[in-house]
MARVO-888969 format. One record per residue (C-alpha): residue in three letters; x, y, z; residue number from 1. Coordinates in steps of 0.05 Angstrom, whole numbers, always signed. Example, Ala and Ser with C-alpha at 12.3 -4.5 7.8 and 13.67 -1.06 7.14 Angstrom:
! residues 2
> residuo, c1, c2, c3, num
> ala, +246, -90, +156, 1
> ser, +273, -21, +143, 2
END
This chain:
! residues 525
> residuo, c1, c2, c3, num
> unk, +1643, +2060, +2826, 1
> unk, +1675, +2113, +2786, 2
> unk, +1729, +2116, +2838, 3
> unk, +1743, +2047, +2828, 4
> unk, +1755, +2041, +2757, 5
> unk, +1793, +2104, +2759, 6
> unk, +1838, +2071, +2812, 7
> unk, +1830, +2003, +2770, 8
> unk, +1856, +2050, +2703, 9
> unk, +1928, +2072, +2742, 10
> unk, +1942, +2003, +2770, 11
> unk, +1935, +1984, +2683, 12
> unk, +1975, +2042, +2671, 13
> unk, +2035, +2037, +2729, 14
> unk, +2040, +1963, +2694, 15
> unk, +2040, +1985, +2624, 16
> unk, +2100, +2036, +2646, 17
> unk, +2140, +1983, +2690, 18
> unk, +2135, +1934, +2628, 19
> unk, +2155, +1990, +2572, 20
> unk, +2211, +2008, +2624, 21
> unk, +2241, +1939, +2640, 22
> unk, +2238, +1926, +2557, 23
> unk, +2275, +1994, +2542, 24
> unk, +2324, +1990, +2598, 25
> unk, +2341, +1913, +2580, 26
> unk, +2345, +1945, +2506, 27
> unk, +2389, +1997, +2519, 28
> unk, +2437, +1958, +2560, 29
> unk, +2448, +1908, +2494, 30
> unk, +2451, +1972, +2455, 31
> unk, +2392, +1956, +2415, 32
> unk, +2341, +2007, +2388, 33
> unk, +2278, +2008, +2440, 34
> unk, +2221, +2021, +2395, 35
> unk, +2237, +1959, +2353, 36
> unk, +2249, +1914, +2423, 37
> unk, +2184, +1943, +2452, 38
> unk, +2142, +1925, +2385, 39
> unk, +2155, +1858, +2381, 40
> unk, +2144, +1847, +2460, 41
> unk, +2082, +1884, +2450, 42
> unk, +2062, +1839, +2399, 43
> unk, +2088, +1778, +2434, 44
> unk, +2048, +1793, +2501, 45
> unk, +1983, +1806, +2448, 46
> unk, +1984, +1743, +2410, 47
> unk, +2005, +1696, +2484, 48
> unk, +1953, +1689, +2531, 49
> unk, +1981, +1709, +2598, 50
> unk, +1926, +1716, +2649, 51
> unk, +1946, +1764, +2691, 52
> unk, +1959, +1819, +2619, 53
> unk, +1887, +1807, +2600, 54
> unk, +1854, +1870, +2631, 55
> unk, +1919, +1904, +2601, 56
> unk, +1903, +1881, +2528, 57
> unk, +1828, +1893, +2530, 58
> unk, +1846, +1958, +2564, 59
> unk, +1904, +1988, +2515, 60
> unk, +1871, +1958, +2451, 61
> unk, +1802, +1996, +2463, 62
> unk, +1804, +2044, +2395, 63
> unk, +1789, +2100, +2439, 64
> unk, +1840, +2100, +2495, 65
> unk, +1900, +2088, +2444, 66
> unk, +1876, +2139, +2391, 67
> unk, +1867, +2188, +2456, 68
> unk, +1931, +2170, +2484, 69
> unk, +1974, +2174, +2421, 70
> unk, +1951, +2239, +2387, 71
> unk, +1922, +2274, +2455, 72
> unk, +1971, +2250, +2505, 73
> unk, +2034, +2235, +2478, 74
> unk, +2039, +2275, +2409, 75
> unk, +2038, +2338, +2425, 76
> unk, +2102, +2309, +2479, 77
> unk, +2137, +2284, +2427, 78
> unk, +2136, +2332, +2373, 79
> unk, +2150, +2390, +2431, 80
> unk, +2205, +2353, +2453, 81
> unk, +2240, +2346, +2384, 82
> unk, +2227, +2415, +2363, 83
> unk, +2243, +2451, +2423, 84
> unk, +2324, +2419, +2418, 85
> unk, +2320, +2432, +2344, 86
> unk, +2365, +2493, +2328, 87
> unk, +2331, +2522, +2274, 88
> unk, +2404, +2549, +2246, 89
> unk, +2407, +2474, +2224, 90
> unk, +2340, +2475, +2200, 91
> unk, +2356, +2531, +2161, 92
> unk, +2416, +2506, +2132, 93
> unk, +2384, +2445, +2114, 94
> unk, +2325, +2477, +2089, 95
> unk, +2320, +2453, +2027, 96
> unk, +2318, +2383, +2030, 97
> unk, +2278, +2393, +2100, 98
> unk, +2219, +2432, +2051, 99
> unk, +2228, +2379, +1992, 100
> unk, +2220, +2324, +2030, 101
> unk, +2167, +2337, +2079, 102
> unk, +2119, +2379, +2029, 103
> unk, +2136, +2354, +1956, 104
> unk, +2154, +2287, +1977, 105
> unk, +2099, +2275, +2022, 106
> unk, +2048, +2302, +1965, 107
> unk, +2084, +2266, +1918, 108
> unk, +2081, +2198, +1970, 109
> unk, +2011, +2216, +1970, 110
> unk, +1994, +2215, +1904, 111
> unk, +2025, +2154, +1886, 112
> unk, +1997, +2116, +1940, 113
> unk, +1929, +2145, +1925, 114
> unk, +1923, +2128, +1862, 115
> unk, +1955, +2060, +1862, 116
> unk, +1912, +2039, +1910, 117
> unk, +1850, +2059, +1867, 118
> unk, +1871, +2010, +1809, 119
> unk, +1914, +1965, +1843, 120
> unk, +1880, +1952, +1909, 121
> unk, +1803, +1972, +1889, 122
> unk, +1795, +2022, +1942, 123
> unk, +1743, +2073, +1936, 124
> unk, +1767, +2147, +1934, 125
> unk, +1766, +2164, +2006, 126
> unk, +1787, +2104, +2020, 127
> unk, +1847, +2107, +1987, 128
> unk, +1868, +2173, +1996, 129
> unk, +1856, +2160, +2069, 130
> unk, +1911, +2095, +2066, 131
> unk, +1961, +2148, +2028, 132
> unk, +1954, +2195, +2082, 133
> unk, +1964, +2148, +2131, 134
> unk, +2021, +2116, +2100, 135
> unk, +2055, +2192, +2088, 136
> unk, +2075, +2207, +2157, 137
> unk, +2142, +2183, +2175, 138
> unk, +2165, +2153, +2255, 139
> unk, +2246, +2173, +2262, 140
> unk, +2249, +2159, +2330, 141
> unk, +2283, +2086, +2316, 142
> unk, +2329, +2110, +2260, 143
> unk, +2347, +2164, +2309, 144
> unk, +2368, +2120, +2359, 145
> unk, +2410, +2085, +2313, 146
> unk, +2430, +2147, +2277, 147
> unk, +2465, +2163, +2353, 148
> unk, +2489, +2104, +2369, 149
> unk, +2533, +2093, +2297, 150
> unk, +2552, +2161, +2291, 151
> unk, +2523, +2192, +2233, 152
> unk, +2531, +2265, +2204, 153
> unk, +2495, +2311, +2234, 154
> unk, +2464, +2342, +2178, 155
> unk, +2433, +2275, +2155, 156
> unk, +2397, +2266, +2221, 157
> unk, +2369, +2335, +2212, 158
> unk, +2347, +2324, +2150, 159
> unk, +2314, +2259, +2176, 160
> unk, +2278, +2295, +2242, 161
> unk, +2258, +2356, +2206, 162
> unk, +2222, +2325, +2150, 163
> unk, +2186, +2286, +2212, 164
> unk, +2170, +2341, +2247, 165
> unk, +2132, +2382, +2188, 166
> unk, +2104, +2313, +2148, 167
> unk, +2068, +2288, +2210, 168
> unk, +2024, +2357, +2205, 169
> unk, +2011, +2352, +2139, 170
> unk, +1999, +2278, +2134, 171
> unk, +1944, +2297, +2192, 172
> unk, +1919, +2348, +2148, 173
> unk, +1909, +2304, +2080, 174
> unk, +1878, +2260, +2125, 175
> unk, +1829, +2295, +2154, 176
> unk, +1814, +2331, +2078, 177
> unk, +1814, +2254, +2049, 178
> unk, +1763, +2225, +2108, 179
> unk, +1705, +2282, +2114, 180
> unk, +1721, +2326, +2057, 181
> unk, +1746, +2288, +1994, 182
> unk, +1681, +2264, +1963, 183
> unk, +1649, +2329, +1960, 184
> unk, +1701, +2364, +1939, 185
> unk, +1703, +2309, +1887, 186
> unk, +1636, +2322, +1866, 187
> unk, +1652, +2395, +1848, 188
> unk, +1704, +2375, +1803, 189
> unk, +1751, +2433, +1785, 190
> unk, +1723, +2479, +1829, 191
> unk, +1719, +2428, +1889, 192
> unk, +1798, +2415, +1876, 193
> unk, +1800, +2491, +1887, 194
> unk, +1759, +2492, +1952, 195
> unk, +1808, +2436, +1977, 196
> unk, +1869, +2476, +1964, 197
> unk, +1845, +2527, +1998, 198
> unk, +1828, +2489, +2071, 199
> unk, +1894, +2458, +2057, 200
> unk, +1927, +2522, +2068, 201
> unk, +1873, +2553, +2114, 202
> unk, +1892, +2497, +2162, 203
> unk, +1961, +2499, +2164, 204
> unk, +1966, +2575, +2159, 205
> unk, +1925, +2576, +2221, 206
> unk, +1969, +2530, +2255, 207
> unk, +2029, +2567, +2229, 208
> unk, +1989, +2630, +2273, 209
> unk, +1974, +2589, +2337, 210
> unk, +2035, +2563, +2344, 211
> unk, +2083, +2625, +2323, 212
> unk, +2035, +2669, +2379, 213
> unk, +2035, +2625, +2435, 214
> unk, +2113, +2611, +2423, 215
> unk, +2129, +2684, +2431, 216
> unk, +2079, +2693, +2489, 217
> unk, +2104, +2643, +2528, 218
> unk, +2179, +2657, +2509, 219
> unk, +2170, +2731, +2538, 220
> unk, +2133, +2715, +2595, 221
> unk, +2191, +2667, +2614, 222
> unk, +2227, +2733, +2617, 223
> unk, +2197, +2754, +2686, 224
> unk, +2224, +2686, +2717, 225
> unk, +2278, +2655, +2741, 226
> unk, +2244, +2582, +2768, 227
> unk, +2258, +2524, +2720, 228
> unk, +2195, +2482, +2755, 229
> unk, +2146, +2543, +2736, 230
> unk, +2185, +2549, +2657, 231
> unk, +2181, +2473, +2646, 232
> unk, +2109, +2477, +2663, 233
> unk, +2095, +2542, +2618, 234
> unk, +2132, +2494, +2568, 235
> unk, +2081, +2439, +2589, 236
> unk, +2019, +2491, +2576, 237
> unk, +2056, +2510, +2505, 238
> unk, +2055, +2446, +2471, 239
> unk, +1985, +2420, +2500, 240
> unk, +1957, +2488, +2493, 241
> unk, +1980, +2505, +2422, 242
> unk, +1955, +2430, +2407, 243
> unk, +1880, +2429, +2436, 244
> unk, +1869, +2501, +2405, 245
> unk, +1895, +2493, +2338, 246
> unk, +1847, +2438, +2338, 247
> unk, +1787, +2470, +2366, 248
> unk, +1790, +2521, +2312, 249
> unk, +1805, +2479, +2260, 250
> unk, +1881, +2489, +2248, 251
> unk, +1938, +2438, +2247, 252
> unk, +1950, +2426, +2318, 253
> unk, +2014, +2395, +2299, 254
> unk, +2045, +2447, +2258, 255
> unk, +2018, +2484, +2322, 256
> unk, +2061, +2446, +2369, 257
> unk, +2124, +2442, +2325, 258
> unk, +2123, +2522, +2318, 259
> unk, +2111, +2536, +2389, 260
> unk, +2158, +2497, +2404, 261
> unk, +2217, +2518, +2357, 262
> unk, +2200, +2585, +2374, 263
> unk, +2207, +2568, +2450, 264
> unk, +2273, +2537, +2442, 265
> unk, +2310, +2580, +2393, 266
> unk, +2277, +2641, +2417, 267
> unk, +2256, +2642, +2486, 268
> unk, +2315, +2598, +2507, 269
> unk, +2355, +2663, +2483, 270
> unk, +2324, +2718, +2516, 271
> unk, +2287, +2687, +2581, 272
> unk, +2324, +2629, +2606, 273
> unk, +2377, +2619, +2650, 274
> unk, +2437, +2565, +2624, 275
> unk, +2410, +2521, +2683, 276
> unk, +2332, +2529, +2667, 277
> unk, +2353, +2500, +2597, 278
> unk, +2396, +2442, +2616, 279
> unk, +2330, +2427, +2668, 280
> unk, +2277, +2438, +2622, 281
> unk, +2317, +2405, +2565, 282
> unk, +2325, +2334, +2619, 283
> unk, +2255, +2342, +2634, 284
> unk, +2220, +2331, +2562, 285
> unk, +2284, +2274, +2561, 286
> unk, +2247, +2241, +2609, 287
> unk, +2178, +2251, +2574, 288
> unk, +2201, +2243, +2509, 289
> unk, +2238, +2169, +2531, 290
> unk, +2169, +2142, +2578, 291
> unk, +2119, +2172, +2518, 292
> unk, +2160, +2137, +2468, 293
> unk, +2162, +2071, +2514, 294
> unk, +2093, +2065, +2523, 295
> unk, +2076, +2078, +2451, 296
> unk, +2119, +2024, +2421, 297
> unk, +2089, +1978, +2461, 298
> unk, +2019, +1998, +2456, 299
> unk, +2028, +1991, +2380, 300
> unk, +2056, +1923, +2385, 301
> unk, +1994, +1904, +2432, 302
> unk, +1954, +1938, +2389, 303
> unk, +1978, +1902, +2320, 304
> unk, +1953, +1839, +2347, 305
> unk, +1882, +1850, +2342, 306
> unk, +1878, +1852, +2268, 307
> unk, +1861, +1794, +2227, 308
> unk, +1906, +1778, +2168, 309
> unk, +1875, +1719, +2141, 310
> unk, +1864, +1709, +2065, 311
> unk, +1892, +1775, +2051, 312
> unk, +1969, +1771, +2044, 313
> unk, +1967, +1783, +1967, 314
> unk, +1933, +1847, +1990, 315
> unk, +1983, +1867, +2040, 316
> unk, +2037, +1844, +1998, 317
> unk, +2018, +1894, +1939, 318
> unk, +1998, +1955, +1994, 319
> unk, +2075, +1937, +2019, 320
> unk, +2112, +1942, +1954, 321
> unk, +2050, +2006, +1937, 322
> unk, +2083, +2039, +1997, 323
> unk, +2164, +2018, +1984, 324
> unk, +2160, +2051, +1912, 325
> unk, +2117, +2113, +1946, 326
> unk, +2175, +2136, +1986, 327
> unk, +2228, +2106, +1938, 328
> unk, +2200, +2154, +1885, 329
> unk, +2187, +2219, +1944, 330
> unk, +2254, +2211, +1964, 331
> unk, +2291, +2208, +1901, 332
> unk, +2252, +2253, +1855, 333
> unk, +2252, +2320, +1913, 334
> unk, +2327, +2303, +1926, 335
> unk, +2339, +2319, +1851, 336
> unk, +2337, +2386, +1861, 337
> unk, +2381, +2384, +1920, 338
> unk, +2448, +2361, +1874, 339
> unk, +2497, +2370, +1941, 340
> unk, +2464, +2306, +1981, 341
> unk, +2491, +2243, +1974, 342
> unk, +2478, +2187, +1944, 343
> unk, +2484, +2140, +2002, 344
> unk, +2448, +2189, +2041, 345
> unk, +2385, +2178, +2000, 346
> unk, +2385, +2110, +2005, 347
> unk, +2381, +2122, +2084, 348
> unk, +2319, +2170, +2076, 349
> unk, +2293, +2130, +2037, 350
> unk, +2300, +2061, +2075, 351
> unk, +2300, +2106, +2143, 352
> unk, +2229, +2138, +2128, 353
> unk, +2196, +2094, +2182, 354
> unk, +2111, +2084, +2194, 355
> unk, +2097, +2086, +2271, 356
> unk, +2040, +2102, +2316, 357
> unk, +2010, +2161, +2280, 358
> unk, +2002, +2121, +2222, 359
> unk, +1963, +2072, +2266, 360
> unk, +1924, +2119, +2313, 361
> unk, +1898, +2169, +2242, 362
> unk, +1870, +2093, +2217, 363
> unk, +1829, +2074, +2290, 364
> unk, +1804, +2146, +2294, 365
> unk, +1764, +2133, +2235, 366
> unk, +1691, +2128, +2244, 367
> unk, +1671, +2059, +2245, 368
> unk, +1618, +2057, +2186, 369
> unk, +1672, +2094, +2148, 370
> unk, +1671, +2052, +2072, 371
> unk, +1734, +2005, +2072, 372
> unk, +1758, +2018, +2145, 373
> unk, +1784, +1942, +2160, 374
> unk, +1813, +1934, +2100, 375
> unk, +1855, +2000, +2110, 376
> unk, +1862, +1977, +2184, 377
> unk, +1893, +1905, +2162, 378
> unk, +1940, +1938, +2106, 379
> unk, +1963, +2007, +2144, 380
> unk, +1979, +1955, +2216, 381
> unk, +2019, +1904, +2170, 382
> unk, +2050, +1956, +2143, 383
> unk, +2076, +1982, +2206, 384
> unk, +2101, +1915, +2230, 385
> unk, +2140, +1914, +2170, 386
> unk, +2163, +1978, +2172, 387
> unk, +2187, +1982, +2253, 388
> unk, +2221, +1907, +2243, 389
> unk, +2252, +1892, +2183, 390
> unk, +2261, +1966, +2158, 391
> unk, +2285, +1978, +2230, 392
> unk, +2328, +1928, +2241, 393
> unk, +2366, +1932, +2175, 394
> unk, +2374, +2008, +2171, 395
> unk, +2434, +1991, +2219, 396
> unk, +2472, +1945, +2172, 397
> unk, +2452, +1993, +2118, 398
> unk, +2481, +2048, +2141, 399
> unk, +2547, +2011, +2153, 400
> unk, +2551, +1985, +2088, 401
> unk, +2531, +2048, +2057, 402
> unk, +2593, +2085, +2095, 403
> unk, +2553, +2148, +2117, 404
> unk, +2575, +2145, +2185, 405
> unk, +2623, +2204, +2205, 406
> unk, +2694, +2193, +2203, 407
> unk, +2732, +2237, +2265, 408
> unk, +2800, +2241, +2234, 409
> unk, +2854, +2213, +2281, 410
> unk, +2801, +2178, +2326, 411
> unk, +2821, +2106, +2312, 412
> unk, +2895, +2116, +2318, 413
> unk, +2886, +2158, +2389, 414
> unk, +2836, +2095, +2407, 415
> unk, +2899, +2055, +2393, 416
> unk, +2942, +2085, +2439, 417
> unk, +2896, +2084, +2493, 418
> unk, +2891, +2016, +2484, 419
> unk, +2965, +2005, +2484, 420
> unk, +2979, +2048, +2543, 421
> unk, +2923, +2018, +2586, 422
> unk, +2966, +1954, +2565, 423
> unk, +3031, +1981, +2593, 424
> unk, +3004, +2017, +2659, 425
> unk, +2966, +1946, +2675, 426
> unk, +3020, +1900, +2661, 427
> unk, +3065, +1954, +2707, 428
> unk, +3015, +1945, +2763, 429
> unk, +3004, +1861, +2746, 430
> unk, +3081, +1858, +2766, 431
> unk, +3081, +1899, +2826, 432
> unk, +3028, +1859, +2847, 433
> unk, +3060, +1790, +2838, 434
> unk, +3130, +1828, +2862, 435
> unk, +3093, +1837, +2928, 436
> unk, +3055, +1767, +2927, 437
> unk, +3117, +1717, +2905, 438
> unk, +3179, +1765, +2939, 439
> unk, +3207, +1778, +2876, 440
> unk, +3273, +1822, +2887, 441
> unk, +3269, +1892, +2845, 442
> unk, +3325, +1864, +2811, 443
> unk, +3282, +1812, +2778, 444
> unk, +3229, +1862, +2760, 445
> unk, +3269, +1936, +2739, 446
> unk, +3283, +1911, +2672, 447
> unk, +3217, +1886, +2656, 448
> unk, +3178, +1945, +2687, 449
> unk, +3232, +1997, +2657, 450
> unk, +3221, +1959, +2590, 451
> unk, +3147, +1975, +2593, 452
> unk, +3152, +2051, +2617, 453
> unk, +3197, +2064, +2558, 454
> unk, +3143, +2040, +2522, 455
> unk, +3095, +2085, +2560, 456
> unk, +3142, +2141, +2546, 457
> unk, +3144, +2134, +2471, 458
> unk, +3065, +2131, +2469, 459
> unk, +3056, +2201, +2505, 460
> unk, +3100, +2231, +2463, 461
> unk, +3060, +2202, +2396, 462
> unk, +2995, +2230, +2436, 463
> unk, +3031, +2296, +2435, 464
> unk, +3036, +2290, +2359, 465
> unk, +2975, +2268, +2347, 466
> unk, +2943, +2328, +2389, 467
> unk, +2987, +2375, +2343, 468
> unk, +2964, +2344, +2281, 469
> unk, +2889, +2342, +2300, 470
> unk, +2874, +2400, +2350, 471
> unk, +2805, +2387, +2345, 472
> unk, +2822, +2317, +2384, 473
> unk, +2852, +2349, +2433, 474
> unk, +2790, +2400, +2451, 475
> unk, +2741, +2340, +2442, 476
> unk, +2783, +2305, +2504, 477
> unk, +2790, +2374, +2535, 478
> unk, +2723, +2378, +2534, 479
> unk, +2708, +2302, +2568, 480
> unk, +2756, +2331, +2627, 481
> unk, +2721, +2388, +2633, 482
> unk, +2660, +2355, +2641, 483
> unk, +2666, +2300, +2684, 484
> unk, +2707, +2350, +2733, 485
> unk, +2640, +2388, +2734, 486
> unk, +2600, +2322, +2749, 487
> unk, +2656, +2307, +2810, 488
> unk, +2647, +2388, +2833, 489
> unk, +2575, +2374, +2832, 490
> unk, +2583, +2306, +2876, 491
> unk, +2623, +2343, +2919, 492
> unk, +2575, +2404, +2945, 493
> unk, +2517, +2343, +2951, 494
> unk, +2569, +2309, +3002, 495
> unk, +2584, +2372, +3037, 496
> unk, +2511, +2390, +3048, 497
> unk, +2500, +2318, +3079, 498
> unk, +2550, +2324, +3120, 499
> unk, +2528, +2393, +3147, 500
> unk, +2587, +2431, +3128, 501
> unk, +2551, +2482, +3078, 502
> unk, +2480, +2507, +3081, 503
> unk, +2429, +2497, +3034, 504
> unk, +2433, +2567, +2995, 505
> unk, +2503, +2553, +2993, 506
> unk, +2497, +2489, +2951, 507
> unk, +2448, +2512, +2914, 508
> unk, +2477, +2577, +2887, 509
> unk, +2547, +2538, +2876, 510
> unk, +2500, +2480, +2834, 511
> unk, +2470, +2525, +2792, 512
> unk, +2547, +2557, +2774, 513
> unk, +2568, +2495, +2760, 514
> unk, +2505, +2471, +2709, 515
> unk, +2521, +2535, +2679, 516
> unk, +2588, +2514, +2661, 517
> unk, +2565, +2446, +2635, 518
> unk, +2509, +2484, +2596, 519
> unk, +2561, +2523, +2569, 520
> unk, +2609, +2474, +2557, 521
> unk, +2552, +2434, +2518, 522
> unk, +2536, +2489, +2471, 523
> unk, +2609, +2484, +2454, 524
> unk, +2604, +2424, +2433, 525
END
């Protein structure tokens, strides 16, 4: 029997993954951010009744499996996978907004949100500390995907995935302190407020600890090796490991994982990897990062269904605009100290500070006769409907309007001439062509072509020009040569070795030279 629903559990599973798939690839081939896509099919496929999906939604929407697999399963996956690309140079140069943002203005977010709801919403104490902790931690994986495909600085998206990275622990924190420890502290009064501060920083000290050891550990021991498979599963052990024991002993598990993590990939990446165990590893947690995201998404939009919204939308509506003025007043009050940002970049943070599945999962792992659960359920899922669709589908307008994307100088006039000599060289051809098809003398066609590679002519030579005026053009297309010569290298050894010319050992020694190169050439870049 066991066996069976086991077996019954992976057929839900292998359909849950070929649905997130087909959604994200559909999504990406428009050029529309997945999360968003994957939501509102989520939500579609929970509010239709389609047969054939009902063991699927009884299945996903069980408290317990999606609380397990978010925070367990998938977490831990994410947050490894963001911190272990991270370089912490740009974490460090970006510090100070990074710190602002995801200690003083989640506190600050915190606060507000606690309090408000209090007077505003009638929530008990933990109860409402519990909603502002859950409404604290911030999803960037949408505005991210955006962030990429419009271009924007660099340093914003930093800014944007490092505040992630550190808020999500400490929203996990507050919540945990606001749902088992908050009254009692409460009842101390001063002193209690005292004994609160103090597990705050016991907790994420510790995970500071976990994480910062196993990092190093596992960053030397990937010293002694030289077999990507083995080093992406020591990665694997890393972020799960650091995860389950920060918990177990009471730490942040992750701050754990985010440390570990940075430490592998800034650290151990330096001193114990090979150039081709990096690129692997680094396409490996693509991978995980891309299917755990896929399935999440549309878990939450399956998952947003089940809530009951009746005779409460005055009560959302006031938790909504609770929230908006929450991060409004996080964002903009810790960016005053940081004078050099932006205007137009704080308006992205503070539009861009997304809710997602944490937010969601913190909220069902609540204990059921916990005072004021629904009512935090119905406001903290609205909100995240809200939040993933019309915050997530306007950030992209937003930042358009707001200008903040990066401008590569001398990119649109070299796009020009592209255009214009791709023109030329296919009108050129076009005539040849009909030449051939309609026995068209040269005479007929010499002007006409000669008029065209004049044309041709003139454009090379304002390439030339432009290269001289922006070098940094020229290394960027340098650099797109470079590359896809590698990728044709590459194709070429795999041909070779299926056609028996060159052993094994051969290709394999000549593949890892050339991933070295594109390694290389990517850290260029």
């Amino acid at each position: 029997m066991e066996h069976l629903d086991l077996h019954h559990i992976f057929q839900l599973g292998l359909i849950l993954v070929m649905i997130a798939a087909g959604i994200t690839a559909v999504a990406k081939k428009f050029k529309q951010p997945y999360p968003i896509a994957l939501v509102i099919v989520g939500a579609f496929i929970g509010l239709v009744n389609i047969p054939v999906l009902k063991p699927l939604k009884q299945f996903i929407t069980e408290g317990e499996v999606f609380n397990f697999v978010i925070i367990t399963l998938f977490l831990p996956a994410l947050l490894g996978e963001a911190a272990l690309k991270l370089p912490i140079n740009h974490l460090v140069e970006n510090k100070k907004p990074i710190i602002l943002l995801a200690f003083g203005g989640t506190f600050l977010s915190f606060i507000v949100v606690g309090f408000s709801s209090m007077w505003l919403l009638s929530f008990s104490i933990p109860a409402a500390f519990v909603f502002a902790a859950v409404m604290s931690a911030t999803d960037p994986v949408s505005v991210l995907s955006i962030f990429k495909s419009v271009g924007v600085e660099k340093r914003l998206s930093t800014v944007i995935e490092g505040e992630s990275l550190f808020n999500d622990g400490l929203a996990v924190v507050l919540f945990n302190i606001s749902a088992f420890s908050l009254l009692a502290y409460a009842d101390l009064g001063l002193e209690g407020a005292g004994y609160g501060l103090l597990e705050f920083i016991k907790v994420i000290a510790l995970g500071l600890m976990v994480g910062g050891v196993l990092g190093f550990g596992i960053s030397r021991l990937t010293r002694y090796f030289d077999d990507y498979p083995l080093e992406i599963i020591f990665s694997i052990i890393l972020f799960y490991g650091a995860f389950l024991l920060a918990e177990a002993i009471g730490a942040s598990g992750v701050i754990a994982v985010v440390v570990g993590a940075l430490v592998l990939g800034n650290y151990g990446t330096k001193i114990g990897m090979s150039p081709a165990t990096k690129l692997n590893i680094s396409n490996f947690w693509d991978v995980a990062a891309l299917l755990a995201n896929s399935l999440v998404f549309l878990m939450v939009g399956l998952e947003i269904t089940r809530i009951n919204v009746a005779d409460k939308w005055g009560m959302i509506f006031l938790a909504l605009l609770i929230v908006l003025i929450a991060r409004s007043a996080a964002v903009y009050i810790s960016l005053l100290f940081v004078p050099k940002i932006p205007a137009a970049w704080k308006h992205t943070l503070n539009w861009g500070g997304l809710k997602g599945s944490l937010s969601i999962a913190l909220v069902l792992s609540l204990p059921r006769d916990f005072s004021g659960r629904e009512e935090i359920l119905v406001m903290a899922f609205s909100i995240v409907l809200f939040s993933l669709i019309v915050q997530g589908l306007s950030i992209k307008p937003l930042i358009k309007w707001l200008g903040v994307t990066k401008k590569e100088t001398g990119n649109e006039e070299y796009e020009r001439l592209i255009a214009k000599g791709h023109e030329y060289e296919t009108a050129i051809n076009e005539i040849q062509k009909m030449k051939k098809k309609l026995f068209i003398t040269g005479a007929v066609t010499k002007e006409v072509i000669k008029k065209y590679e004049t044309s041709l002519e003139t454009l090379r030579v304002e390439v030339e020009q432009l290269f001289n005026e922006y070098p940094e053009l020229k290394t960027k297309q340098q650099s797109i040569l470079k590359k896809y010569s590698l990728y044709a290298q590459y194709d070429a050894i795999n041909q070779l070795v299926k056609d028996d010319i060159i052993s094994n050992d051969v290709a394999e020694r000549e593949h890892d030279l050339i991933t070295n190169e594109l390694v290389e050439l990517e850290d260029e870049e």
